[in-house]
N, C-alpha and C positions, 0 to 999 in steps of 0.2 A: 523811362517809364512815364506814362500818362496818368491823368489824375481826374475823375470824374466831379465836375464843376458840382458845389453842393446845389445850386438851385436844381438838379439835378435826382440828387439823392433818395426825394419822395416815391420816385418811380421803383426804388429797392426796398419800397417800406411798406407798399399796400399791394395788393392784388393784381399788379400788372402780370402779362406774358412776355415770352422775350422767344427771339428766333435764334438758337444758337448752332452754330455754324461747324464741323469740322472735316479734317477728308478723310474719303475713303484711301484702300490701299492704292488705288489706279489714279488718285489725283482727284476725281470729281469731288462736287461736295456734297455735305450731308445736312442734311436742315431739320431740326426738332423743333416744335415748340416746347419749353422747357418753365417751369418754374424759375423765379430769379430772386438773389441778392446780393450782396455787397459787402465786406466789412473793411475797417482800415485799418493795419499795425504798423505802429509806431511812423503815421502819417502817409502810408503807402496802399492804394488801395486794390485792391481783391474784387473780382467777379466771384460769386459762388453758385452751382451748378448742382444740385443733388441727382445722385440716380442709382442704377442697383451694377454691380458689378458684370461682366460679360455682357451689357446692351451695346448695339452699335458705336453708339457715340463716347463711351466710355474704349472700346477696342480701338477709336479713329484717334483719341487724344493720347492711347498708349504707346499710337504708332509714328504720329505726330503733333506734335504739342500745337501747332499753328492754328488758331480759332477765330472764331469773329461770334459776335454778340448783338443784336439791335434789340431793344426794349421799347415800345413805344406806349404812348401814354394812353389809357383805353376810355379819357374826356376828350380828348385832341389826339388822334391819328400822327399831325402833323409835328407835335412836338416828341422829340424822342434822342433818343442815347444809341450811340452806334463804337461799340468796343471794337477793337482788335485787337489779338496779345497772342501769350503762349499761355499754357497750361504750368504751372510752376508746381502743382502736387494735386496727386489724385490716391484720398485717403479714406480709411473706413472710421477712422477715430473720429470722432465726432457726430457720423455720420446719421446715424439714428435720431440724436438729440435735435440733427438740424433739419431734418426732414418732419419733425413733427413738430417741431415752430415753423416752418413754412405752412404745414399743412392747418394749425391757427387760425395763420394769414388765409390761406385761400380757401381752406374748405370749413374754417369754423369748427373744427372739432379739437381734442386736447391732446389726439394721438394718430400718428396717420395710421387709415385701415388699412391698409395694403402690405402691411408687415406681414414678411415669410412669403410669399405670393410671387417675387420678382425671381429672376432666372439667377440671380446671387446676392449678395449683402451692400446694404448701401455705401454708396463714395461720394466723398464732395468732393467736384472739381473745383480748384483753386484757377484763377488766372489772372495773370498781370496784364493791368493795358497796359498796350505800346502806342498803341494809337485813339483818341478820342474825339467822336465828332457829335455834334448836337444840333436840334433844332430847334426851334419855339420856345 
C-alpha cells in the first residue's frame, strides 16, 4: 500500500476536481470528473469517491475493483496527485452524510440538492493506493 505524501493532502481539503478512472466490461476505460477526498485509518490512507448506486462508474468498480485517480491542483495545473489502487468497499452507510460535506466543500450549501434525483442511493467508493505519484 501507498501513502499520499501530506504536503499533498490540501488537494482533499478544498474544491479541487479529480479524474477518476475505471473499466468498463470490454477493458477500455471510463473517465468521470468526480468529486474527491481522503481519509486515514489507523495511518492507512483511503481515496473516497461519492456517487449514486447503478451509475456507470459505480457498475465498473463492481466488476473490477482496479482504478486510477489524478487530482490536480486548480492554482497550478502542474502540481498534482496521481493514485492507482483497487476499490476495497463500495457502501451506502455513510453515504448521505459524506456527500453533503463534500457538497459544503464545493457547492457551499449545508445539504446536497440532488437528494432522491440519482438513478439509486448514494455509495462511497473506498480505495487503497497501490501506487502514488506526484508533482509540484
Amino acid at each position: 500500500m501507498a501513502t499520499i505524501p501530506e504536503s499533498f493532502h490540501d488537494l482533499f481539503e478544498r474544491e479541487t476536481f479529480a479524474v477518476f478512472g475505471t473499466l468498463m466490461p470490454a477493458g477500455t476505460p471510463q473517465l468521470t470528473p468526480v468529486w474527491i477526498d481522503r481519509e486515514s485509518v489507523d495511518g492507512e490512507d483511503r481515496v473516497l469517491v461519492n456517487t449514486a448506486r447503478g451509475r456507470q462508474k459505480e457498475r465498473n468498480v463492481t466488476s473490477d475493483p482496479k482504478v486510477g485517480v489524478c487530482v490536480m491542483d486548480p492554482d497550478d495545473p502542474y502540481r498534482y496527485v496521481s493514485v492507482r489502487g483497487e476499490v476495497t468497499e463500495v457502501t451506502e452507510d455513510g453515504a448521505v452524510e459524506h456527500i453533503d460535506r463534500l457538497a459544503r466543500r464545493y457547492m457551499d450549501v449545508e445539504e446536497y440538492p440532488h437528494h432522491g434525483e440519482e438513478s439509486g442511493p448514494r455509495v462511497v467508493i473506498r480505495i487503497r493506493p497501490d501506487r502514488v505519484t506526484t508533482s509540484g
